[in-house]
ZAKE-577292 format. One record per residue (C-alpha): x, z, y; residue in three letters. Coordinates in steps of 0.001 Angstrom, whole numbers, padded with zeros to 6 digits, always signed. Each point is the difference from the previous one (the first is absolute). Layout:
<rs>
XZYala
...
</rs>
This chain:
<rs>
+057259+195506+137974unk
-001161-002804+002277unk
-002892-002324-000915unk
+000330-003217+001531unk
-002403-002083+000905unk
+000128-004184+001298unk
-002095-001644+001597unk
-001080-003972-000407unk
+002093-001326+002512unk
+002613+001663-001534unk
-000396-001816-003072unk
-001092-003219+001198unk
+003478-001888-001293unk
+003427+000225-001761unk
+001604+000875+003458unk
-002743+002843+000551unk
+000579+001419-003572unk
+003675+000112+000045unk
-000615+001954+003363unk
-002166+002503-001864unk
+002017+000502-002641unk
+003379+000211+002040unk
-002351+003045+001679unk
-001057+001545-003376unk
+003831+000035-001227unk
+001117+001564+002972unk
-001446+003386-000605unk
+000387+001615-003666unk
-003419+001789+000621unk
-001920-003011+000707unk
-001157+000137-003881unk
-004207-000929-000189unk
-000705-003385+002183unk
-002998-001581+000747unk
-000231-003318+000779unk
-002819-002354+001670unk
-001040-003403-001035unk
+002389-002836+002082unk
-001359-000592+003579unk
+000599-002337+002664unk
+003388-001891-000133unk
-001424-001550+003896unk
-002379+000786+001938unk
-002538-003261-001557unk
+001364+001172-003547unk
-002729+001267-001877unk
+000033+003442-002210unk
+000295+000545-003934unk
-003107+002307-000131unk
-001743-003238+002332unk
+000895-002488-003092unk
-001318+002008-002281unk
-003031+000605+001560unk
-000077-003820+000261unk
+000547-000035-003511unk
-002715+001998-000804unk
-002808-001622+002183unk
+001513-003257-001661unk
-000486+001218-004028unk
-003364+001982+001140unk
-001573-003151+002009unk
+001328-002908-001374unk
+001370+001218-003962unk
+003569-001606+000971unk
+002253+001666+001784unk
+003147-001972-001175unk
+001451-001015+003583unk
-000349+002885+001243unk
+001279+002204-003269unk
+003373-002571+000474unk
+000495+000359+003808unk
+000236+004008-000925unk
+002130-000717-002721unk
+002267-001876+001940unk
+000228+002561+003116unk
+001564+002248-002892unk
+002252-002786-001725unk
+001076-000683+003365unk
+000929+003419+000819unk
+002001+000811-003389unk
+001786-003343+000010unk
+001668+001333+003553unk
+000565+003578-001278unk
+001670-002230-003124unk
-001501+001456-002685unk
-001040-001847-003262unk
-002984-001867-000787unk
-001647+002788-002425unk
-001164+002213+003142unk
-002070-003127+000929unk
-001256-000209-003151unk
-001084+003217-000266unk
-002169+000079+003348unk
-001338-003154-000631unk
-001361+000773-003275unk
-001254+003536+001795unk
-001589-002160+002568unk
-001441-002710-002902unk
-001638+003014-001783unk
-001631+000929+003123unk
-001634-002969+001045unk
-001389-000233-003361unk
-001458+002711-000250unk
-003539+001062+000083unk
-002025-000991+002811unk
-003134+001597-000521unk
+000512+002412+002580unk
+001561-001163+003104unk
+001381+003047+001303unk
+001528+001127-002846unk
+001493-003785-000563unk
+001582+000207+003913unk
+001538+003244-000463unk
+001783-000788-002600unk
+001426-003380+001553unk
+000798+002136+003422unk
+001890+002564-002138unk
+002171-002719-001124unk
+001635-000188+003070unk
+001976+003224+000093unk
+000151+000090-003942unk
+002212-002959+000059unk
+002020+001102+002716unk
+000720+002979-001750unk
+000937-001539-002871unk
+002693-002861+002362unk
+001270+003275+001833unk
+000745+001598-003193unk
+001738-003156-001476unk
+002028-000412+002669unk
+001312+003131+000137unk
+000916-000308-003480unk
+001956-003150+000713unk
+002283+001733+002262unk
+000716+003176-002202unk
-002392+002560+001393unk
-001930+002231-002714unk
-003137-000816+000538unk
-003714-000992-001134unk
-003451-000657+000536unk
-002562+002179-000643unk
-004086-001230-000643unk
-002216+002357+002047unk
-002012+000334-003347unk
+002931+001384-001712unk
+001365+002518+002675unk
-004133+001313-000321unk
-001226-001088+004160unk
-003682+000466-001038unk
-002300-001377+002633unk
-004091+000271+000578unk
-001499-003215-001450unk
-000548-001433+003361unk
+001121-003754+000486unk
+002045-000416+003106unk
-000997+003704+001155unk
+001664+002149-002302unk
+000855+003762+000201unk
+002521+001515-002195unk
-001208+002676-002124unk
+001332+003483-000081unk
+001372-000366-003662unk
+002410-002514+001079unk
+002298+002327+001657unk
+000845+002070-002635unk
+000612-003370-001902unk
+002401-001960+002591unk
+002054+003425-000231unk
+002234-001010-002442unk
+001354-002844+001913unk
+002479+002221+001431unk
+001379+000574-003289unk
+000447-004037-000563unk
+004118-000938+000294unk
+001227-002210+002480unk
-002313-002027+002694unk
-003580-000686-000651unk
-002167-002743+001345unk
-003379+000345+000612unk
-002804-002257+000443unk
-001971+001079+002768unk
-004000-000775+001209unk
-001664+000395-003493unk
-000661+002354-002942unk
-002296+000444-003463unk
-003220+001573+000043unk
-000866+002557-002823unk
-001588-003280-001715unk
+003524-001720+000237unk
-000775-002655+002528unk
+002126-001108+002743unk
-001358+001625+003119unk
+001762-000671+003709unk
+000105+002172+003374unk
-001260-001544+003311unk
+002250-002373+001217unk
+002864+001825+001147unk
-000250+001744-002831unk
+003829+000283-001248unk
+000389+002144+002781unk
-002006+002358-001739unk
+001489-000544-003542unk
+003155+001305+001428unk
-001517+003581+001602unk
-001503-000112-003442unk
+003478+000136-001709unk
+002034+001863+002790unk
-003199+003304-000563unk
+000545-000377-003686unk
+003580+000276-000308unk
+000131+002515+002886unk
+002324-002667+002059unk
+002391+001748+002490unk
-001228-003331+003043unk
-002148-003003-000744unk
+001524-003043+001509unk
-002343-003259+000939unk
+002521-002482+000835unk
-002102-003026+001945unk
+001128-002258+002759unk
+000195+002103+002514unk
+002362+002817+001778unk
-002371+002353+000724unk
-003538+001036+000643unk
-000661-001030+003521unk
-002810+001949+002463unk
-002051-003264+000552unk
-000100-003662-001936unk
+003298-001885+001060unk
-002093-002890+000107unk
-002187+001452+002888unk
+003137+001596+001409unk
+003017-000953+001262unk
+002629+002141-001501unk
-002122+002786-000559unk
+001379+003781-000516unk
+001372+000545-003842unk
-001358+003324-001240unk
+003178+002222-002174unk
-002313+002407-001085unk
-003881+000539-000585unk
-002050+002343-001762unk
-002306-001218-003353unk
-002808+000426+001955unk
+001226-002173+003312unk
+000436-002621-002554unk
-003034+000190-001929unk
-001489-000460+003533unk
+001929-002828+000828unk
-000039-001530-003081unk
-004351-000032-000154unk
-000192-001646+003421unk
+002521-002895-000552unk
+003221+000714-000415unk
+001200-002397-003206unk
+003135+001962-000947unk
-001442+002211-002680unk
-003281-000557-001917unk
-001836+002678+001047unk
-000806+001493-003132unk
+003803+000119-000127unk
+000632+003830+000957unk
-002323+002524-002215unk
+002355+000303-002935unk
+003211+000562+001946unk
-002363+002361+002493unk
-001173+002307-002271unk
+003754+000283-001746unk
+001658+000363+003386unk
+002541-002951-000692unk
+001290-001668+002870unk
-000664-003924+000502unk
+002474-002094+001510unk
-000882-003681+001765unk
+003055-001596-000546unk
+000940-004644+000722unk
+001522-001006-003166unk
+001753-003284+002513unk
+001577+003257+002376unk
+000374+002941-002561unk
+002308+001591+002419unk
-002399+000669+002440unk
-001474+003549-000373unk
-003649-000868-000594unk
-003325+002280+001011unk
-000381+003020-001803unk
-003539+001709-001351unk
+000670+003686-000383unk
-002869+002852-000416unk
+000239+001756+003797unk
+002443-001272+002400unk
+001630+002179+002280unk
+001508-002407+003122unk
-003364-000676+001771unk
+001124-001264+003542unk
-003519-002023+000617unk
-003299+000186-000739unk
-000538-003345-001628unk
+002511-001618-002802unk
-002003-003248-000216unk
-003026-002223+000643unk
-002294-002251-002246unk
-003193-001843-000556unk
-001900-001923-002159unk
-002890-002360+000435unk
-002975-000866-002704unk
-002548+003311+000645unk
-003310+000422+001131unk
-001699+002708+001012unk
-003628+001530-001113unk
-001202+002044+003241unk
-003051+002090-000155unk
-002063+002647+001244unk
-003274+002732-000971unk
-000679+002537+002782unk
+000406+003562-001981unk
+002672-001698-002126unk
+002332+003301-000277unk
-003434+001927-001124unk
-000842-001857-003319unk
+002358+000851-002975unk
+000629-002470-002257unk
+000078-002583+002295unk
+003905-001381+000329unk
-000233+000762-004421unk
-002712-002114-000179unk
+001318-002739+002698unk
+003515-000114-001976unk
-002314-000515-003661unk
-001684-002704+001450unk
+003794-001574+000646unk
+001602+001485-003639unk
-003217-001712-001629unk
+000922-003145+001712unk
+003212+000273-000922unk
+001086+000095+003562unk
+003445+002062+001111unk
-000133+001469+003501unk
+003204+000054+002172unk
-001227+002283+002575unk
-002777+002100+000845unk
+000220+001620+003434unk
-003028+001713+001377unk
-001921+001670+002703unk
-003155+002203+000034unk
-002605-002753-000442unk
+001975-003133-000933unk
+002129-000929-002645unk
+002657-003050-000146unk
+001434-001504-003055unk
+002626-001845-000331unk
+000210-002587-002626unk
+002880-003051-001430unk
-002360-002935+000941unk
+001606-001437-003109unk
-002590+002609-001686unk
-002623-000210+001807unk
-001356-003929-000447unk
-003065-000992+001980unk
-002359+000235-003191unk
+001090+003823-000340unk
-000388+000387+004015unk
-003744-000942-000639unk
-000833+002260-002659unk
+001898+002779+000934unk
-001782-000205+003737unk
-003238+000002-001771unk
+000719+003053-002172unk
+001375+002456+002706unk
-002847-001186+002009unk
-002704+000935-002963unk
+001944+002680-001292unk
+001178+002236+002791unk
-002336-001111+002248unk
+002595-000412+003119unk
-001137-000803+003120unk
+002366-002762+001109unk
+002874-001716-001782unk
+002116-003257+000465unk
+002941-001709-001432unk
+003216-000949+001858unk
+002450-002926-001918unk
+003478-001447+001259unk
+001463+003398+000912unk
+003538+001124-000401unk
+001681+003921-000018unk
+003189+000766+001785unk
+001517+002863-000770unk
+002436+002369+001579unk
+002291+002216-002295unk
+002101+002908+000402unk
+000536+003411-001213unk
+000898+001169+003928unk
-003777-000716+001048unk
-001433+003002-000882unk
+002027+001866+002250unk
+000315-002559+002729unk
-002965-000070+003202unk
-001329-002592+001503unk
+000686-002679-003370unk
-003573-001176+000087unk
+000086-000829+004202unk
+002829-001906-000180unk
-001166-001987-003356unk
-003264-000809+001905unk
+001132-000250+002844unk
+002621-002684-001353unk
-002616-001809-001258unk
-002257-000153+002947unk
+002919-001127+002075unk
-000567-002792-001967unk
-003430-000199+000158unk
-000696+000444-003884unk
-002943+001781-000462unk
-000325+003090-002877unk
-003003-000231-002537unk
+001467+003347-001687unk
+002928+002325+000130unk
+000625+002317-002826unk
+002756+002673-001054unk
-000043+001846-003068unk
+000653+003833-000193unk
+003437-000307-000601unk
+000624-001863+003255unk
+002232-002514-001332unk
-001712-002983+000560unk
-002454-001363+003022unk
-002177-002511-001137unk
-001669-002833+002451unk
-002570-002532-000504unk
-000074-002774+001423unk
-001154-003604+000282unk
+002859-001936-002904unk
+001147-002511+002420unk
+001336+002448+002381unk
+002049+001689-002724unk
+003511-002193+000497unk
-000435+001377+003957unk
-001011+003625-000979unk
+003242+000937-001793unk
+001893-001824+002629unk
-001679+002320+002779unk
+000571+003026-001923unk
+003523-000701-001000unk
+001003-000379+003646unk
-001608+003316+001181unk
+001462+001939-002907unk
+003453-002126-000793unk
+000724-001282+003257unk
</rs>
């Protein structure tokens, strides 16, 4: 069995859905598909999930969210009067989408999630229709009925472990099943969504519960490439990669996979395949477990800007116990996620999204490692940026970390940190988040080049 998964782009119009489900009828096995919300028919179109944010903001700030409930409804209408189906499957999503925006507003999180999950609901449920229309057994399926049970986190959810043994059956369902992706129930029954992204994950979800023989995320592109295609010109496509190498890759940039994406498939050993639903044909990247054709040390390069960095230092440091515990409760407490945490005997440096860590935080935390631990000298670094280098061969490669510095240097970009994790997959450097764009570009010509 192959779950299936699409991505918005692949959904975005009539033309784009035919595509998808020319590729679904291809292959017999292809029987559990998840679909996104529509994306971007152009590159100035603007995204399903976007109105319906819109939407939401509009009911929550003004009480009337009429044009912006209609230009929704009409991106669907559109979309099943080219795919020529009847009028009903319009009026179904745009009572769904009615109901929605009239719903209760009291709290604002749970009010947006719902309208967000609307997105990939309705797809689902055009997807499904269609299919129908041209013979094909097949049907939608409500994320509530199949049993995806997520933690009641708005816009953050986890799934829950129950939900596996629940999504099981879905193997046993006849013909081809559509799934709406991005969004579950919590135990309360509320609509709960993923991080953006988040139908990626929906699909790992499905392909660990059913014990999938490959995962397939079918997006716009032919393969996983070692460094953004936007930075690069023509930039090496990776065939193969390991979990890991792409968990790596997929933290410090790279937009292929959500990177939440890979922990159900991971633990259940099933193969994912990154697949271009507008070049099928082409043979795609593939995410195995180990791989066993390691020819160089790096597979692929990445960054990300928005961090900032908390430096400081106590002489004695490595003497007092308690004292990284009692550093990372005075983050949990401010409900504060660390990246990063490299260290050295009397200094510590952590890494933090600067999305996180707002300027009001900054100030109090400061003041309560100062009081509390009593360090001797700290300061906070903004507007900084990790590139990352990633590949399985590093470990048993010398001389990695010369020529990554010394690539950079040549360039005259100066390091704030370098870190690489025990399993010497990944090098991480800091530095300053303008210089990022020129980073990767330095490092993919000393390793690709």
């Amino acid at each position: 069995m192959i779950v299936a998964k699409f991505g918005g782009t692949s959904l975005a119009s009539a033309h784009q859905i035919k595509k998808v489900c020319d590729i679904i009828t291809s292959d017999p096995e292809r029987r559990i598909v998840v679909v996104s919300a529509p994306g971007k028919r152009s590159r100035d179109d603007i995204k399903v999930t976007d109105m319906l944010i819109a939407c939401a903001q509009a009911g929550l700030e003004k009480g009337n969210a009429d044009d912006e409930m209609n230009a929704v409804v009409e991106r669907y209408a559109g979309i099943a009067s080219d795919l020529g189906l009847s009028g009903d499957i319009v009026e179904i999503i745009a009572d769904d989408i009615r109901t929605r925006v009239n719903g209760d507003k009291s709290n604002k999180e749970k009010y947006t999630d719902n309208l967000k999950a609307a997105g990939e609901d309705n797809s689902a449920k055009l997807v499904a229709a269609y299919l129908k229309s041209i013979g094909y057994d097949a049907r939608y399926v409500n994320p509530k009925d199949a049993g995806l049970i997520l933690s009641d986190e708005f816009g953050n959810a986890q799934v829950l472990p129950q939900s596996y043994e629940n999504l099981k059956s879905l193997s046993d369902y006849p013909g081809i099943t559509i799934f709406p992706g991005f969004f579950g129930y919590s135990l309360s029954g509320e609509v709960v969504t993923f991080p953006r992204g988040g139908s990626d994950i929906t699909g790992s979800i499905l392909a660990a519960a059913v014990n999938a023989d490959l995962y397939e995320n079918f997006t716009d592109v032919d393969n996983v490439y070692s460094a953004n295609p936007n930075l690069i010109d023509n930039p090496r496509p990776i065939i193969e990669l390991t979990y890991r190498e792409m968990r790596e890759l997929s933290y410090a940039g790279f937009s292929v996979l959500q990177e939440e994406t890979l922990i159900p498939v991971f633990k259940k050993g099933i193969p994912v395949r990154i697949k271009n639903t507008n070049n099928p044909s082409a043979p795609g990247t593939t995410i195995v477990k180990e791989r066993h054709n390691i020819t160089e040390p790096v597979v692929g390069i990445a960054g990300d800007a928005g961090f900032c960095f908390i430096y400081l230092s106590k002489y004695l440091m490595n003497r007092e116990i308690g004292f990284g515990r009692r550093l990372l409760q005075i983050l949990e407490e401010e409900h504060i996620p660390f990246e990063h945490m490299p260290s050295g005997i009397d200094n510590i440096t952590i890494i933090l999204k600067q999305a996180h860590f707002t300027e009001q935080k900054e100030k109090r935390i400061v003041e309560r490692i100062v009081k509390e631990l009593e360090v001797d000298d700290i300061s906070v670094q903004r507007n900084l940026a990790l590139v990352m280098i990633v590949g399985e061969g590093m470990r048993n490669t010398v001389g990695i970390t010369s020529r990554a510095s010394g690539a950079l240097a040549r360039e005259n970009i100066n390091l704030d940190m370098i870190s690489q994790g025990p399993s010497e997959v990944s090098m991480i450097f800091g530095i300053k988040d303008y210089e990022k764009d020129r980073a990767i570009r330095a490092l993919y010509n000393e390793f690709f080049k």
